[in-house]
N, C-alpha and C positions, 0 to 999 in steps of 0.2 A: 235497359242501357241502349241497344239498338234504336226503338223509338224515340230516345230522348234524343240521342247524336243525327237521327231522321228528321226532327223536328228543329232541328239548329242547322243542320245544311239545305231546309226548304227556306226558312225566313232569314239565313247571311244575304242573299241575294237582293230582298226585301228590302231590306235595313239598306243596301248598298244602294239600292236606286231612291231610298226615301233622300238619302246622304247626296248624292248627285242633284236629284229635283232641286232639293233646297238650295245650293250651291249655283246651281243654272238660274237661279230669280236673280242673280248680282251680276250676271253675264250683261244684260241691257245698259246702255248707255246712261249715263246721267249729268248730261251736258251741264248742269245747273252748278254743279257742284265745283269747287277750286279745289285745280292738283297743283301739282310740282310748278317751278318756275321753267317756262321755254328756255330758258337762257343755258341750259345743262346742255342743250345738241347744240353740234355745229348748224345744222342744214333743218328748215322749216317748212311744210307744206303747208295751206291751210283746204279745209276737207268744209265746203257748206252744201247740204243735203236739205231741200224745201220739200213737204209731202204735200198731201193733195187740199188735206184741213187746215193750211196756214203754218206749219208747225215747222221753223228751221232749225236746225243743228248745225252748229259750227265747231269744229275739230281741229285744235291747230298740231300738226304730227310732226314729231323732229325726226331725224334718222343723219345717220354718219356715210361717206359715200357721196358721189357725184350727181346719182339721180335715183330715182324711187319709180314704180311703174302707178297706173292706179289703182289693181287690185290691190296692190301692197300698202299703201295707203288705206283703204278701205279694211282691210284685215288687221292693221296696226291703231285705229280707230277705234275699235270697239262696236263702232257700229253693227247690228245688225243685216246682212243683206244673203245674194243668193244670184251665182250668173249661171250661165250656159257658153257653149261653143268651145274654141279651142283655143289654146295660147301660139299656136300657129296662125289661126284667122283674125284670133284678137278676139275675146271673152265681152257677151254682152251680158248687161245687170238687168237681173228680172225683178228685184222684189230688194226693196231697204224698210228699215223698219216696220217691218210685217205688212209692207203693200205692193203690191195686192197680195192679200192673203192666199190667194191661189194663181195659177199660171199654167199655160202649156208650156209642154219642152221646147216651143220656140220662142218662149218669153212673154211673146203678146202677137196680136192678131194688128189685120190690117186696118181696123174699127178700135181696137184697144187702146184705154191708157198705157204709155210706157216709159220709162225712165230717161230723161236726155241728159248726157253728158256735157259738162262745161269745160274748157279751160283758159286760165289767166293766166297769162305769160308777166312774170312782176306785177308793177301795183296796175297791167294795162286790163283792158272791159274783157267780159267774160266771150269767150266765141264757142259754138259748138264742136265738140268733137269728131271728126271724120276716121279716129281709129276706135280701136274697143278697148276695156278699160283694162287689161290685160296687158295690151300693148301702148298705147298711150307713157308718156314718160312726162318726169316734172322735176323742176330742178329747184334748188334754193329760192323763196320769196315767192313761184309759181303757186297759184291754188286750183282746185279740184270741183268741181259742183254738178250737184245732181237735183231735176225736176220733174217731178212724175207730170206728164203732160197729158191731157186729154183725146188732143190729137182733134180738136175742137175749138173757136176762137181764138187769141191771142198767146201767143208761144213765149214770155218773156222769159231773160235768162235767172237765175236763183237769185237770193237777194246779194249784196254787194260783202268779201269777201275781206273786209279793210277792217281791222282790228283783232281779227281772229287770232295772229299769232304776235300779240303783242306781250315785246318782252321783259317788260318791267320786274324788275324781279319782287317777288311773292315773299310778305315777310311770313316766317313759319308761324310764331307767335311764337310765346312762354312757354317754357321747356320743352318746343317742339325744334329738334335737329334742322336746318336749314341744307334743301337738296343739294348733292355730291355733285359733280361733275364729270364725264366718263370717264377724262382721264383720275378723277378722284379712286370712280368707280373701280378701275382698271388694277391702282394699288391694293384692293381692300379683297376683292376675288379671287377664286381660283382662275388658274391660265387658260383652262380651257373656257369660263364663263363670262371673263375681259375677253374673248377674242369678238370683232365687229365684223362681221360678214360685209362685206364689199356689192354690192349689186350690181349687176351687170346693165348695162342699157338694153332694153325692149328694142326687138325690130319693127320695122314697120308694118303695118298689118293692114287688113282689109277694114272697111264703115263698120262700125255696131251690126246697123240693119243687117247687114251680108251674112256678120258673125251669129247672129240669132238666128237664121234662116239657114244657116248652113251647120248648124248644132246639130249633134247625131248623139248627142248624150241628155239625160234628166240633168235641168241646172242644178245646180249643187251649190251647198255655199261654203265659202272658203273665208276659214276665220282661223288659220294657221298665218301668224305672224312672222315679218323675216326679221331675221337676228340683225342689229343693227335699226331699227325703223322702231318709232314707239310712241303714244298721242301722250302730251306732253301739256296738254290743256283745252279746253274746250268751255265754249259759253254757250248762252240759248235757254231756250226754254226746254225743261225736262221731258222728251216724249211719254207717251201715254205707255202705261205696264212697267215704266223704270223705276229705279227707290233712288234715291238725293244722297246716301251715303254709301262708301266703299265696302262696305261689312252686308253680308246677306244675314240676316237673323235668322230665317228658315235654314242657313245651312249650320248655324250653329246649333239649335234647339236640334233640329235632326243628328247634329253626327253627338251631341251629350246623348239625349234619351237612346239614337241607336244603339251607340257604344255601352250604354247602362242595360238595356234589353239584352244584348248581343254576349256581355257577359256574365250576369244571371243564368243565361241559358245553357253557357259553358262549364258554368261551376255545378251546376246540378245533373249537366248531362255525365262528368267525370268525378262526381262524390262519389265514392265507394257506397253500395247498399247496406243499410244496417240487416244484423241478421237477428 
């Protein structure tokens, strides 16, 4: 009896982390794919991210509130990424969809590629950023973009940011519910889960550059979302390790077979012994 209950508290664990992995493969972006219709937020950013192999992602993020910062955007995305420094100095980004796959703590070297920041004030051209993306703010029709740079030849900004949050509404198709509205939303919830967190404006902060160089922490990446902020559509081509639909199949096959493992192992560990 002891052995058997031994043997079911070494492999719960097991089973719990096969149950997570499988579940983490649906965390990746799949820009390819059609969501919800924009037209559910009041307020729009759009989020375009060009890598080093040609491959851009465009993310159009709604959120309720005055203005959004850039990590908040970035974290409401889906996107994959990864900053350093401080939300005092103003937070620099090291790494978006898995590049560079390695990095020091101060992001990048003075030879390295490194990530540059854009922004579009309404439908005007893209300019680089002089705060960190932390502190950076962005308001209704504003967009966001990022270009992993060389640091070598020609610096251009990401591709053009004009269609991303177009908001044509999205018919569901046949017997599929046509998306709610917040304030829809707002009737059908509990009160604490309609409440929309309000965002405060970003102070002003110091260049990226400063904010990398003056990081005294391992970048870390921050994909805790703010309440009120949420990507709401996105086009592009599917980055490379993503799946084209919302359901992870590895996390369902894992948590049936864990759960079928998990209590077999239960019912035998607590059968009564025959005598």
């Amino acid at each position: 009896m002891i052995g058997r209950l031994f043997r079911v508290a070494v492999i719960a664990p097991l089973l719990t982390t096969v149950i997570t992995v499988g579940g983490a493969v649906s965390g990746a972006p799949a820009p390819g794919r059609p969501v919800c219709a924009a037209a559910s937020w009041s307020h729009h950013v759009a989020l375009v991210v060009e890598n080093s192999d040609g491959r851009v992602v465009r993310v159009c993020v709604g959120f309720e509130g005055s203005s959004v910062t850039g990590d908040q955007l970035l974290a409401a995305s889906g996107v994959e990424y990864a900053t350093a420094g401080s939300d005092s100095f103003g937070k620099a980004v090291c790494q978006i969809n898995s590049e560079p796959v390695s990095y020091p703590p101060t992001c990048w070297t003075t030879t390295s590629p490194y990530w540059v920041m854009f922004v579009a004030r309404g439908s005007g051209p893209w300019a680089p950023s002089s705060l960190g993306v932390s502190t950076q703010t962005f308001a209704d029709g504003d967009a966001e973009g990022f270009r992993y740079d060389p640091q070598s030849g020609p610096d251009p900004p990401p591709p053009s940011a004009a269609g991303t949050c177009d908001l044509t509404p999205v018919n569901p198709g046949p017997g599929r519910p046509a998306p709610s509205s917040p304030a829809q939303r707002s009737r059908t919830a509990s009160p604490a889960a309609a409440v929309s967190t309000p965002i405060a404006p970003a102070t002003a902060g110091t260049p990226t550059a400063a904010a990398a160089a003056a990081g005294s922490t391992m970048p870390t990446s921050t994909a805790t979302a703010t309440p009120g902020v949420a990507a709401v559509r996105s086009t592009g081509p599917v980055p490379i390790g993503s799946t084209p639909t919302g359901v992870s199949v590895g996390s369902v096959l894992a948590t049936g077979v864990g759960g079928g493992l998990l209590g077999l192992l239960l019912l035998r560990a607590l059968r009564p012994r025959r005598r």
